[in-house]
FIMIKOL-639415 format. One record per residue (C-alpha): x, y, z. Coordinates in steps of 0.1 Angstrom, whole numbers. Layout:
BEGIN
(r (X; Y; Z))
...
This chain:
BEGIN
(r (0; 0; 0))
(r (17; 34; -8))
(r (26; 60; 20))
(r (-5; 80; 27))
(r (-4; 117; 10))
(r (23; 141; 32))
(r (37; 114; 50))
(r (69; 97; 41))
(r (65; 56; 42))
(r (78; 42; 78))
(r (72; 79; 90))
(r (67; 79; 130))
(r (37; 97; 143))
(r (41; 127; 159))
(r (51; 128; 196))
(r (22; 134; 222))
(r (28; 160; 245))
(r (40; 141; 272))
(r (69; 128; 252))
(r (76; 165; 240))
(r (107; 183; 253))
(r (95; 211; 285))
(r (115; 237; 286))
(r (130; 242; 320))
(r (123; 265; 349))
(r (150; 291; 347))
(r (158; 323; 370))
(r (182; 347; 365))
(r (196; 374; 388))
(r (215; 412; 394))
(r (231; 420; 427))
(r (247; 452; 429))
(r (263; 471; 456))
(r (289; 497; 472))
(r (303; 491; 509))
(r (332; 499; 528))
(r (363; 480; 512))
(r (376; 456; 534))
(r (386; 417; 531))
(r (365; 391; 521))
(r (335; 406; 500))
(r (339; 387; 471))
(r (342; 348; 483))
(r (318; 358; 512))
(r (293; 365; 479))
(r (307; 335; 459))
(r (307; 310; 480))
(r (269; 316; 491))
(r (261; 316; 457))
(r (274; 284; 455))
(r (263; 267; 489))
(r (227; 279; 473))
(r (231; 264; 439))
(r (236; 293; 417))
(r (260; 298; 388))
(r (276; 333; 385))
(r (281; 342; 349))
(r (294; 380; 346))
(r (311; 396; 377))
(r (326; 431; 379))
(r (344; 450; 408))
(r (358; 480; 417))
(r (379; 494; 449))
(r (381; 533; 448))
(r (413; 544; 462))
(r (403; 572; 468))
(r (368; 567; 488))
(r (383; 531; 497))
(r (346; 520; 486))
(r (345; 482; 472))
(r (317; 480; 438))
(r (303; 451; 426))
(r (278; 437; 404))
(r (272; 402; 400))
(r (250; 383; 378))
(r (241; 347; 387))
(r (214; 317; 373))
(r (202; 287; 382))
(r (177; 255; 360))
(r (149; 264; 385))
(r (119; 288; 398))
(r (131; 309; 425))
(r (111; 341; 438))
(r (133; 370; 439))
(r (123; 378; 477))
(r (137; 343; 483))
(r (169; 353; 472))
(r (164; 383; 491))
(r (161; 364; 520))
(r (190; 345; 514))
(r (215; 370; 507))
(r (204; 395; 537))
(r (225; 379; 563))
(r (254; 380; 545))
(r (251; 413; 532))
(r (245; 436; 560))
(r (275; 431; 582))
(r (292; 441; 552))
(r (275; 475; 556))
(r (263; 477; 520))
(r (241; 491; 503))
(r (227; 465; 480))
(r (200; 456; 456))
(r (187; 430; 437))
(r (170; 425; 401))
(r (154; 399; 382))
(r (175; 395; 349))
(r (148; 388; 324))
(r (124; 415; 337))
(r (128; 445; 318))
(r (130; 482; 333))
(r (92; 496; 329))
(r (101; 535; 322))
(r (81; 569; 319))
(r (96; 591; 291))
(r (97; 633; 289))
(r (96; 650; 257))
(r (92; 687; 242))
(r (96; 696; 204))
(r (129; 678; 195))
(r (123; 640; 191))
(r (158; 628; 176))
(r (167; 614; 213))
(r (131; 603; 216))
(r (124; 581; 183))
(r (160; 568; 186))
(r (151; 551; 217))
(r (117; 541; 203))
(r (140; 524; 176))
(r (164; 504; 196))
(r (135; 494; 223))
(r (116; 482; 195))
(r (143; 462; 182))
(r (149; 447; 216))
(r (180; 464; 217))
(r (174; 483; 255))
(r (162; 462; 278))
(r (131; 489; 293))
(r (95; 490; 284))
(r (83; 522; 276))
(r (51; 529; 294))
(r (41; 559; 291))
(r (54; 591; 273))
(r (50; 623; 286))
(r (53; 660; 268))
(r (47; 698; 269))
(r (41; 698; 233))
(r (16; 675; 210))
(r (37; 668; 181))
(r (48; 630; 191))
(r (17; 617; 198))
(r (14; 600; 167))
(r (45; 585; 169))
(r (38; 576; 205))
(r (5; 559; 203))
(r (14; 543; 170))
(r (41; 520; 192))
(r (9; 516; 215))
(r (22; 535; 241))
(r (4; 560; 262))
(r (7; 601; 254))
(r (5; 622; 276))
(r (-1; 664; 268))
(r (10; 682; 303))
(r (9; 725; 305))
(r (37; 738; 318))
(r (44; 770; 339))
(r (57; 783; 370))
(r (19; 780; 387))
(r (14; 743; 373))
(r (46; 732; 374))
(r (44; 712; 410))
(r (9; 700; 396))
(r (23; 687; 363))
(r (57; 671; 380))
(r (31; 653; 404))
(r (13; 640; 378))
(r (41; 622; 365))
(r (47; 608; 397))
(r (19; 596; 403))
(r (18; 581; 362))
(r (52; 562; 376))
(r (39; 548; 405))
(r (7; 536; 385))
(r (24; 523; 355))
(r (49; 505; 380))
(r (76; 526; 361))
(r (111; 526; 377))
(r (130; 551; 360))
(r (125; 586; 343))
(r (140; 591; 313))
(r (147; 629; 298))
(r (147; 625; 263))
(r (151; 664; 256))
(r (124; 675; 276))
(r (135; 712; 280))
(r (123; 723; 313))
(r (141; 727; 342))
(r (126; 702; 372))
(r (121; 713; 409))
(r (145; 711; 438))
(r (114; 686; 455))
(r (108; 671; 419))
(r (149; 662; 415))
(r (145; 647; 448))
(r (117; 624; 443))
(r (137; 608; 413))
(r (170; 606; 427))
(r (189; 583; 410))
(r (165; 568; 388))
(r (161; 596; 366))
(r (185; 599; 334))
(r (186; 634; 313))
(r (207; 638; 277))
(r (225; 674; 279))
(r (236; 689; 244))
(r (273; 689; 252))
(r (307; 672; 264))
(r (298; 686; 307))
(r (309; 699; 323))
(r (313; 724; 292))
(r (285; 746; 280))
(r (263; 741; 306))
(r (225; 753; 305))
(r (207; 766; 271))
(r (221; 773; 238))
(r (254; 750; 242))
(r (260; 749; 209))
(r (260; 780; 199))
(r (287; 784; 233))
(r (308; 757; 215))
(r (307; 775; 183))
(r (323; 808; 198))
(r (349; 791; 219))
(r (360; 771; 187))
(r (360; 742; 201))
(r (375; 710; 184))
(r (357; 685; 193))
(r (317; 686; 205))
(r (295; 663; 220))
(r (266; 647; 241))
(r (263; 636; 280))
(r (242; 614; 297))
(r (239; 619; 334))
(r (215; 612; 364))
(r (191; 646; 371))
(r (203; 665; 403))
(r (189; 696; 418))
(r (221; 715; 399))
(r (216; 722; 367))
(r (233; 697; 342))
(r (259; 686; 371))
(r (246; 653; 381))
(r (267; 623; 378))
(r (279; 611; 342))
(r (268; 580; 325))
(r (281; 580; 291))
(r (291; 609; 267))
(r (300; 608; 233))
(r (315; 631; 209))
(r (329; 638; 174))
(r (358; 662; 161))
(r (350; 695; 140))
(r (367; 721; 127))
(r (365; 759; 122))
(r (344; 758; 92))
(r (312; 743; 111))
(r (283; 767; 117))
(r (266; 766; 148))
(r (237; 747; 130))
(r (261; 726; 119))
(r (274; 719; 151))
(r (238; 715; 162))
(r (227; 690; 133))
(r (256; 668; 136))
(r (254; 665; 177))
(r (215; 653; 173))
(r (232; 619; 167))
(r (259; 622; 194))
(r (229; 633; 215))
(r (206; 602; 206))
(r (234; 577; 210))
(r (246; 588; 243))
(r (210; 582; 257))
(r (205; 548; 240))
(r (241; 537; 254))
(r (237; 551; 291))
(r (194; 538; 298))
(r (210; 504; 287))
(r (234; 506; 312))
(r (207; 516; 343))
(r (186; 492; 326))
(r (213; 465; 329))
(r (223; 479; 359))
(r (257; 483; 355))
(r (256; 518; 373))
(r (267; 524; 405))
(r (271; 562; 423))
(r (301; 570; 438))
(r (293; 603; 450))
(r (292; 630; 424))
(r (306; 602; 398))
(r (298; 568; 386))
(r (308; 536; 384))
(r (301; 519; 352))
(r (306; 483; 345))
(r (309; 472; 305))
């Protein structure tokens, strides 16, 4: 008798689902954390990781000289379903006598985010992009402006828009409103993606190290508005773009990531301007992936970033 049509002869029938591979329970784990230097850290860390059954596969460390501050983030996995309070739980005890302060992230959970807008969108679509192409490990929740024009481009990605009005009577009103769109979205960080208003003192507070802002040069150069049009009379050689975490003083909050590009005397300031909308949008990409990965630590008025 021939083969029956779309079935080889002597083919085996399919496998029934219990006979079918299950993929395994898997977890996956960030600790990071700054303490007093001293002896022992590391195989205090390592070795109940070990006792516990994980496997650590990236580790990075730093011991400031100058502070004498010991920085560490260590990512570790195991074949199983752990709750990240368990390993919470686990790690505590061996963690505080150490005086650090510490904290821990599920790997595979990306960082839900709020993002702040105004007219310029280079920095803004950019990170649409590389989100998109799964690139940054964030989920854009919400997007928040003082202008209208991205809303298109916003809801289009099937993300929330948001108008706000701002002046100086609305401005605590506004700023509130985002915090409270963070804590109901669940969003962890704020990201600045030329939004060109100046937070509050109280505002810069509430975000403290969890909110990231692109400024339009190398910092601490050319601070505040119009930065290229600075660089352009000083006849500068080189311009850029800098990433850094909002503080209440104005474009002086700790560096993430800058980047920059050589010129020359015959670059207008619009030139200038035109070619640092890329440095601009790449300098933001490279430093949320870093928070988002959480390879940033502050060390003060610096940081410490692990590649």
């Amino acid at each position: 008798m021939p083969p029956e049509e779309g079935r080889s002869a002597g083919a085996r029938a399919p496998e029934t689902m219990q006979t079918m591979d299950v993929p395994q329970a898997h977890s996956d784990f960030i600790l990071t954390f700054a303490c007093p230097d001293r002896v022992g850290i590391v195989a205090a860390i390592a070795s109940t990781l070990a006792q516990d059954g994980w496997t650590i596969t990236e580790s990075q460390q730093y011991a400031d000289p100058d502070t004498r501050r010991f920085f560490m983030r260590v990512r570790f996995s195991a074949d199983r379903a752990v709750a990240l309070d368990e390993v919470r739980t686990t790690l505590a005890p061996v963690l505080e006598p150490f005086e650090m302060d510490w904290d821990l992230h599920d790997a595979s959970a990306p960082l839900r985010v709020v993002v702040m807008v105004s007219k310029q969108g280079h920095v803004l679509n950019n990170l649409l992009f590389h989100t998109q192409q799964g690139q940054v490990p964030i989920e854009i929740v919400a997007v928040v402006s003082n202008h209208p024009d991205w809303r298109d481009v916003v809801e289009w990605h099937g993300i929330e828009f948001h108008q706000i009005r701002v002046t100086a009577e609305t401005k605590r009103e506004t700023e509130q409103f985002v915090l409270d769109l963070m804590e109901r979205t669940d969003a962890e960080a704020l990201i600045l993606a030329r939004y060109m208003q100046i937070l509050t003192d109280q505002m810069c507070r509430d975000v403290h190290g969890r909110a990231i802002n692109i400024h339009h040069s190398l910092l601490p150069s050319f601070k505040g508005a119009r930065p290229y049009e600075q660089a352009h009379r000083h006849g500068v050689k080189v311009i850029g773009a800098t990433a850094h975490y909002v503080t209440a003083d104005l474009d002086e909050g700790p560096i993430i990531e800058q980047d920059f590009r050589r010129v020359d005397h015959r670059s207008s300031a619009a030139e200038l301007a035109a070619m640092g909308q890329d440095l601009e949008a790449r300098a933001l990409v490279h430093a949320v992936r870093a928070h988002a990965e959480h390879r940033v630590l502050l060390n003060g008025m610096k940081t410490v970033v692990f590649d």
